[in-house]
Residue frames relative to the residue before (quaternion, step in Angstrom):
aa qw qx qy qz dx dy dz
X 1.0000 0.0000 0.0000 0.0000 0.00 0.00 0.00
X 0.5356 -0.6372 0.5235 0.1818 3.79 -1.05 0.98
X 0.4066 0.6534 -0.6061 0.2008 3.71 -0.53 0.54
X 0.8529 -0.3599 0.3602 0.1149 2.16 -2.82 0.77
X 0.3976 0.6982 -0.5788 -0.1391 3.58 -0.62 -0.86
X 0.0867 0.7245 -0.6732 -0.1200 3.06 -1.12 0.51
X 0.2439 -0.6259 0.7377 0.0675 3.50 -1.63 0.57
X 0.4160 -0.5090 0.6828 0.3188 3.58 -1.91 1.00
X 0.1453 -0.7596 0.6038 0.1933 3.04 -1.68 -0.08
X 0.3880 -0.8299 0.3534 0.1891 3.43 -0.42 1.05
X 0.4556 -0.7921 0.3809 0.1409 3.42 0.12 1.54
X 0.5634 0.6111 -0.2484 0.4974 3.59 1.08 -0.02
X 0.5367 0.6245 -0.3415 0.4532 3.10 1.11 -1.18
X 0.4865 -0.6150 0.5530 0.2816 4.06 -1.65 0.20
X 0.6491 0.5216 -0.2337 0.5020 3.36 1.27 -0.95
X 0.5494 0.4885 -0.3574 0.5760 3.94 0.97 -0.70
X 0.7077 0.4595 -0.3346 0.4196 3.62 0.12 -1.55
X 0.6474 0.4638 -0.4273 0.4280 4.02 0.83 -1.19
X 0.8183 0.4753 -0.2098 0.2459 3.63 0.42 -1.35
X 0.4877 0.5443 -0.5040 0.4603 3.42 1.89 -0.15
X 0.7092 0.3959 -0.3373 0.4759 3.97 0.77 -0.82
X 0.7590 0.1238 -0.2327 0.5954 4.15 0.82 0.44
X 0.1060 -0.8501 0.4626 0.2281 3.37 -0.35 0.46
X 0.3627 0.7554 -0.4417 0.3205 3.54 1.55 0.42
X 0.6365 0.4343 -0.4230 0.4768 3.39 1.30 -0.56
X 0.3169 0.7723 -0.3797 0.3987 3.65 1.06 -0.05
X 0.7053 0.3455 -0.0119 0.6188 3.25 0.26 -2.30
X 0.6691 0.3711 -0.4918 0.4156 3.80 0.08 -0.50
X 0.4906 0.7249 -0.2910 0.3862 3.74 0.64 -0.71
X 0.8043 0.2184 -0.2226 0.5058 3.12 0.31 -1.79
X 0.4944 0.6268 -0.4318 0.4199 3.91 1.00 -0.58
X 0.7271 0.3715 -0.3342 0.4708 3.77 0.64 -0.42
X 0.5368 0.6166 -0.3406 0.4645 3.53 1.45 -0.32
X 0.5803 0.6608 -0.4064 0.2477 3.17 0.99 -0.64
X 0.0082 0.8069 -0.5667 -0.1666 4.09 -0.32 -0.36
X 0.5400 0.3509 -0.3305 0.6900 3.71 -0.89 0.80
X 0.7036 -0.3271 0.5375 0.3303 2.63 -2.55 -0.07
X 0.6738 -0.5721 0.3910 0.2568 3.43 -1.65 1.51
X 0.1354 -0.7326 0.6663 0.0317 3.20 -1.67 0.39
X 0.6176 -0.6362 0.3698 0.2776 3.11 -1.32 -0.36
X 0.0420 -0.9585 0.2786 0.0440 3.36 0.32 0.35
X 0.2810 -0.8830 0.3690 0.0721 3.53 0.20 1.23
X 0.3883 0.7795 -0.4696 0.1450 3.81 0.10 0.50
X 0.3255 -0.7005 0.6350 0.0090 3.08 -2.14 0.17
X 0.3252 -0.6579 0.6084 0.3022 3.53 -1.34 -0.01
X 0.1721 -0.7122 0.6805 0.0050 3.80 -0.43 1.10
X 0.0009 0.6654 -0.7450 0.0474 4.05 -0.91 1.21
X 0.0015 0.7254 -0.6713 0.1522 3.56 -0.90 1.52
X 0.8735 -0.1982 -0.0580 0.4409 3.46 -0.12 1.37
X 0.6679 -0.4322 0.0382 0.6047 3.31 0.65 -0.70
X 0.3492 0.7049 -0.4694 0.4010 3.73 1.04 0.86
X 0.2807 -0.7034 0.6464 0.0933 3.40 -1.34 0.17
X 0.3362 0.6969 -0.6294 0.0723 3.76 -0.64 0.42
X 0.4990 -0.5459 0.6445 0.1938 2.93 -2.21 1.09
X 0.3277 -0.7268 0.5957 -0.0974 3.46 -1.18 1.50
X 0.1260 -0.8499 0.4939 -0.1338 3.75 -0.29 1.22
X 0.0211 0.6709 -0.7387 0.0616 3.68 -0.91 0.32
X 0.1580 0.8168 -0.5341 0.1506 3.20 -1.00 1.07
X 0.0763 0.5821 -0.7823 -0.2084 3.76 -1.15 -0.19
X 0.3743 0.5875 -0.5508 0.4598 4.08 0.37 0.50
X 0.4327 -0.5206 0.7138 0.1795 3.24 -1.95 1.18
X 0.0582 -0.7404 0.6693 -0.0213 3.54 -0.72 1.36
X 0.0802 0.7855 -0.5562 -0.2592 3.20 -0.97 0.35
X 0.7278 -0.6008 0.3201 0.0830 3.00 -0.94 1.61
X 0.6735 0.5185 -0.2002 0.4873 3.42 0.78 -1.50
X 0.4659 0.6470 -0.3528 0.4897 3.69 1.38 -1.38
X 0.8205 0.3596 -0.1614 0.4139 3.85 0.08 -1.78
X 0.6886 0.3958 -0.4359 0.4233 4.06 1.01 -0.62
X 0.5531 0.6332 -0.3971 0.3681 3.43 1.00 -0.37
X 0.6277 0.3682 -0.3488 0.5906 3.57 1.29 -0.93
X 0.8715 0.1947 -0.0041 0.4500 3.92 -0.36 -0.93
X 0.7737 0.3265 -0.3593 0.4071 3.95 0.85 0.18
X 0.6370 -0.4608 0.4493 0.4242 3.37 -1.16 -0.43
X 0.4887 -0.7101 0.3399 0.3760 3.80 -0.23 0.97
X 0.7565 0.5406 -0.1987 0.3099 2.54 0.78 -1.64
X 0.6557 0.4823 -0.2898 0.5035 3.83 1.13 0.23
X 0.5682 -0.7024 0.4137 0.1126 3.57 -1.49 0.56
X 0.1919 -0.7940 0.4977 0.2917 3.64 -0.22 0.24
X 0.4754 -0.6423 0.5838 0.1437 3.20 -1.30 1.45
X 0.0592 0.8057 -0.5882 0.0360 2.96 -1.21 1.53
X 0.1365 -0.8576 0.4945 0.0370 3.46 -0.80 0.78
X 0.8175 -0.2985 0.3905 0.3002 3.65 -1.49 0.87
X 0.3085 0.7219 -0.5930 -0.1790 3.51 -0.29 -0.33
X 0.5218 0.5337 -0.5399 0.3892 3.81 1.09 -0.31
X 0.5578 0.3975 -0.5261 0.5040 4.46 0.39 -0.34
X 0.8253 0.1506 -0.4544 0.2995 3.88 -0.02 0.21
X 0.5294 0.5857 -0.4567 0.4101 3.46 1.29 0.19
X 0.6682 0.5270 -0.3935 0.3476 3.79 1.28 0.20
X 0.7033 0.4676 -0.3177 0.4311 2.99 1.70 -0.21
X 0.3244 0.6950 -0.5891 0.2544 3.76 0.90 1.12
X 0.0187 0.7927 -0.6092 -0.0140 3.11 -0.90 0.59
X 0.6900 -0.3310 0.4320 0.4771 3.93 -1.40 -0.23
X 0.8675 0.3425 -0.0577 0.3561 2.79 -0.98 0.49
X 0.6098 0.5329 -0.3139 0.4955 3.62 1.00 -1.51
X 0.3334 -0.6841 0.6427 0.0885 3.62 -1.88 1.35
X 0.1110 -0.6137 0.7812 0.0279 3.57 -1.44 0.87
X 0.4977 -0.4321 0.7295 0.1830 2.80 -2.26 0.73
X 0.0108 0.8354 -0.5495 -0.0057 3.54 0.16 0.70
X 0.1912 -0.7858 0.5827 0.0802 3.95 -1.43 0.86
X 0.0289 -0.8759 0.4809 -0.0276 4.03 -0.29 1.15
X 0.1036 -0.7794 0.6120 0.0858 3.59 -0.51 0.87
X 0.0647 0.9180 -0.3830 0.0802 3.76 0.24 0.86
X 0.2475 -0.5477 0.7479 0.2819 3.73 -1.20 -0.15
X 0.0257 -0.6363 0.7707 0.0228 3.20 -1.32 0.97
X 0.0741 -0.6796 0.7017 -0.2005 3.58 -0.72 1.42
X 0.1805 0.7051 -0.6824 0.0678 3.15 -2.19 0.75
X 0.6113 -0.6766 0.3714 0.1747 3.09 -0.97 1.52
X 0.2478 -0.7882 0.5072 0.2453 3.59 -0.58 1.20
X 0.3797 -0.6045 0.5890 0.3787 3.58 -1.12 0.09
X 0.8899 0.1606 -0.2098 0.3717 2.67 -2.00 0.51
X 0.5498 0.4729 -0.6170 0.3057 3.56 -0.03 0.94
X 0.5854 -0.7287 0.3551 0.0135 3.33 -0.89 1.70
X 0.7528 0.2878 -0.3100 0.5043 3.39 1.47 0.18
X 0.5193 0.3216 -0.3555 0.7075 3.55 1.70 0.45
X 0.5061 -0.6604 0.5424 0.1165 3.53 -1.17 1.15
X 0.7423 0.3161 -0.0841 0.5848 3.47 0.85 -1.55
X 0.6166 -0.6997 0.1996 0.3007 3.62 1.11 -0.02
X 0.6442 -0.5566 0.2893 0.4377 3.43 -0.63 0.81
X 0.3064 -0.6828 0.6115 0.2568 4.14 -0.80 0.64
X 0.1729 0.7480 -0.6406 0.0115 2.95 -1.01 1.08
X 0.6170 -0.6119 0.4126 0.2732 3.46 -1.60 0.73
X 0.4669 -0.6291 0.5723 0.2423 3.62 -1.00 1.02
X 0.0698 -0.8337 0.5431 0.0721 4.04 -0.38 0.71
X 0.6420 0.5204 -0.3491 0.4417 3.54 0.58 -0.57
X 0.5689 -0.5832 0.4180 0.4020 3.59 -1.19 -0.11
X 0.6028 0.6897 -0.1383 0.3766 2.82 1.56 -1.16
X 0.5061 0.6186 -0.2172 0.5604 3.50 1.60 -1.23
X 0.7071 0.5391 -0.1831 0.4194 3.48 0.62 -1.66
X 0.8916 0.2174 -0.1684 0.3599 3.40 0.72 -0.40
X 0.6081 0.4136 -0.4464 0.5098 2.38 1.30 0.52
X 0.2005 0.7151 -0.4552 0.4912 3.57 1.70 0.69
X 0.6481 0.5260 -0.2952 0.4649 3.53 0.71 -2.05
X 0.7664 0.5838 -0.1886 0.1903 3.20 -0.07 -1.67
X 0.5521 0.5851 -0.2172 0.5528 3.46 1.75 -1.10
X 0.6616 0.5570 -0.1666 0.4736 3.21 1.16 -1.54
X 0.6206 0.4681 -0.3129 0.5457 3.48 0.56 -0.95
X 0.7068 0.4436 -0.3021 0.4608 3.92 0.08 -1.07
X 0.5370 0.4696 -0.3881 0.5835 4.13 1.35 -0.52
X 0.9361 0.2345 -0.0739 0.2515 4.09 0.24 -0.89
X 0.5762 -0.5462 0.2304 0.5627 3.26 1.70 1.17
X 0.7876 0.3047 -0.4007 0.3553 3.63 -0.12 0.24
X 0.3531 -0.7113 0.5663 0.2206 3.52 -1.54 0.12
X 0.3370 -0.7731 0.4436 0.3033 3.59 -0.71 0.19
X 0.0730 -0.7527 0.6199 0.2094 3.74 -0.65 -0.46
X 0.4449 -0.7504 0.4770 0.1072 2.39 -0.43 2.46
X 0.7411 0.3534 -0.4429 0.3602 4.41 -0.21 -0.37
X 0.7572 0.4021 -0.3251 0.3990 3.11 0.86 -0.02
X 0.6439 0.4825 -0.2906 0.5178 3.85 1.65 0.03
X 0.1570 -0.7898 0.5916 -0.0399 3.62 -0.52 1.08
X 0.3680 -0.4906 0.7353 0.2884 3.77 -1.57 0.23
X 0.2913 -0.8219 0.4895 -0.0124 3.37 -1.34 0.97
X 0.7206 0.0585 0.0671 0.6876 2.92 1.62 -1.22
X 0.2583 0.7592 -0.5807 -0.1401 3.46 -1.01 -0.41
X 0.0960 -0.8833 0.4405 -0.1284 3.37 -1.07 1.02
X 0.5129 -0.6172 0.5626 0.1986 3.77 -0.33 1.04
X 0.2863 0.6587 -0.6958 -0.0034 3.83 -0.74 0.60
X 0.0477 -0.7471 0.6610 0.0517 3.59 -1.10 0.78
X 0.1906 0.6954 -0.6866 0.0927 3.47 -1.21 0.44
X 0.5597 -0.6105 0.5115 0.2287 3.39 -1.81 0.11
X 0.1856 -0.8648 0.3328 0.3271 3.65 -0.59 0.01
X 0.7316 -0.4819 0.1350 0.4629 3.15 -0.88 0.58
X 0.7859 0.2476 -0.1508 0.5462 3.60 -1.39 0.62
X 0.7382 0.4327 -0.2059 0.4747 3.95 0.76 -0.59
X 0.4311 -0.7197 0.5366 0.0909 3.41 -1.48 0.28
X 0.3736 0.7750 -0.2966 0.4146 2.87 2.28 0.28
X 0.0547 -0.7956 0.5914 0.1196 3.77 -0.53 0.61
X 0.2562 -0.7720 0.5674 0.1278 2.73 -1.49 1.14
X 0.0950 0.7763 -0.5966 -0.1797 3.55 -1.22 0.26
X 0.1597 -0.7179 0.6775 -0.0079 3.91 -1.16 0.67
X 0.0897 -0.7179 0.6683 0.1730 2.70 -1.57 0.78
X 0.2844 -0.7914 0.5357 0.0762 3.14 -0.49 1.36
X 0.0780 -0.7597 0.6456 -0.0065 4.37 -0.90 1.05
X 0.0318 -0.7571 0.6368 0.1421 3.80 -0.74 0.48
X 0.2739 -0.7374 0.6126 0.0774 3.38 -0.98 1.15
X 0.0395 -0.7126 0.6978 0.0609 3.55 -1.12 0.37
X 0.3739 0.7648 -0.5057 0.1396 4.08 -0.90 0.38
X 0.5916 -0.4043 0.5972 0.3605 3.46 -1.20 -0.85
X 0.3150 0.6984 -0.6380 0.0776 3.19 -1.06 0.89
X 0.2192 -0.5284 0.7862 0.2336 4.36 -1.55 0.75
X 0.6134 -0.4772 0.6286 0.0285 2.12 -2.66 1.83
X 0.0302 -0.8118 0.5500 0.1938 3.56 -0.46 1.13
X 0.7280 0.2453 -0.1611 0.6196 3.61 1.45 -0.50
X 0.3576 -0.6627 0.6217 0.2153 4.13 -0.35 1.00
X 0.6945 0.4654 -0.3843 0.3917 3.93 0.10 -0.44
X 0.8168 0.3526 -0.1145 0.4420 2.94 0.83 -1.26
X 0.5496 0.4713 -0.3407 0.5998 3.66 0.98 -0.06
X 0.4856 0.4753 -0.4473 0.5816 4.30 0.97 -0.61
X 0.7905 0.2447 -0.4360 0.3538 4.09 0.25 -0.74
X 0.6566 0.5327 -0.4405 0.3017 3.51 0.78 -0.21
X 0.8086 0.3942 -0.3205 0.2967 3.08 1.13 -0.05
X 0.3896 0.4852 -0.4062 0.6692 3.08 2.04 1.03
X 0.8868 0.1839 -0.2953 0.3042 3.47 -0.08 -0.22
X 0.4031 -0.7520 0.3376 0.3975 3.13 2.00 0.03
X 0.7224 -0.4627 0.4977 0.1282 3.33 -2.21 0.80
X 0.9327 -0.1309 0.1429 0.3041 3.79 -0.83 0.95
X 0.6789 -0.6457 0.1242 0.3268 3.30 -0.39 0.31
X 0.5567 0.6279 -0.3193 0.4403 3.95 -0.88 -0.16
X 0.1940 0.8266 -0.4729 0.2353 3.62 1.74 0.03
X 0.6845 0.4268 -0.3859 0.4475 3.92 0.40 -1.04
X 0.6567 0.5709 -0.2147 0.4435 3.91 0.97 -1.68
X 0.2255 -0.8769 0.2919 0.3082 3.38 1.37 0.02
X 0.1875 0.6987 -0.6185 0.3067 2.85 -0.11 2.25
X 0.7282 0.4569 -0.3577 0.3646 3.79 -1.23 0.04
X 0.3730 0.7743 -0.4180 0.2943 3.56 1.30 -0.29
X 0.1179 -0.8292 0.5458 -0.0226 4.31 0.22 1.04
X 0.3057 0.7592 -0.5739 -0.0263 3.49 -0.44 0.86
X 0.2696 -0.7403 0.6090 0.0918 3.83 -0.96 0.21
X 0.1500 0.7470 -0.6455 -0.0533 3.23 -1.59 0.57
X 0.5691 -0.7534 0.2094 0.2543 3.30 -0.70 1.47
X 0.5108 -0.6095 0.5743 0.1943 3.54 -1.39 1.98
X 0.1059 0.6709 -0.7325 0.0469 2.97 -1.90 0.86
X 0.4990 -0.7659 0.3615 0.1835 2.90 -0.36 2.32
């Protein structure tokens, strides 16, 4: 079964405070959370006024308690929700209020040691949405551009564990309005999620239904 989870996180905490500046300890985290045979696991940080909460997508046995102990307040529950009762009600046509943490990226030309081209990060707002917009027109849905905005955008760099590899992302959160032009194909983006950075928790699509 597909579901929601979300957990507060308790901004005090050492382990919350490490994973907002790397989010690999994040993804390592929820990988150990995982119980049973692996899955995929779609997530994000979601900041709503002054609150913090870890954001999940799953068909994975999570255990929850595992993740508030690292990054929530114990003494609270993670909220979990259905997601197959809102993944039956996509239809043609139908409009969400729709929330995206993404990597917008695009392949330079001509750079002679990457064939398919160098990945680079979309920086502007302007880049970014029209990043979305391609993206949206690949995964059954459309946006409406006066009513969808960039919200945030942010550089996150960090190293990974055990590795001398650096990472950098550019990470954009979109918030707007958008109609389902294909139900199949908009059901996989919002199970398998939107563009890249998926582990660093980006691409995570969620919606709840607009009522002009």
């Amino acid at each position: 079964m597909m579901q929601l989870i979300r957990i507060r996180l308790d901004p005090l905490n050492k382990q919350t405070v490490r994973g907002f500046v790397n989010p690999n300890v994040f993804h390592a985290a929820i990988e150990a959370s995982i119980r049973g045979e692996n899955s995929r696991v779609l997530w994000r940080i979601d900041r709503i006024a002054d609150q913090s909460y870890l954001l999940m997508l799953t068909s994975a046995d999570i255990d929850a308690q595992f993740l508030i102990h690292q990054f929530g307040f114990k003494e609270e529950s993670a909220q979990t929700v259905d997601y197959e009762k809102l993944l039956s009600r996509i239809t043609k046509e139908s409009k969400w209020i729709f929330r995206l943490t993404a990597n917008p990226t695009h392949h330079a030309k001509n750079d002679k040691k990457e064939p398919d081209g160098k990945v680079l990060a979309h920086v502007t707002p302007q880049q970014q949405m029209a990043w979305l917009e391609q993206k949206a027109a690949k995964h059954g849905f459309q946006i409406e551009l006066e009513k969808t905005k960039v919200i945030g955008s942010t550089w996150i760099q960090f190293r990974k564990k055990k590795s001398e590899t650096r990472v950098q992302l550019k990470e954009a959160v979109f918030e707007g309005v958008l109609s389902v032009t294909d139900p199949s194909l908009f059901k996989k983006a919002l199970t398998e999620g939107v563009g890249r950075g998926k582990a660093y928790g980006m691409g995570l699509l969620t919606v709840i239904p607009y009522h002009e």
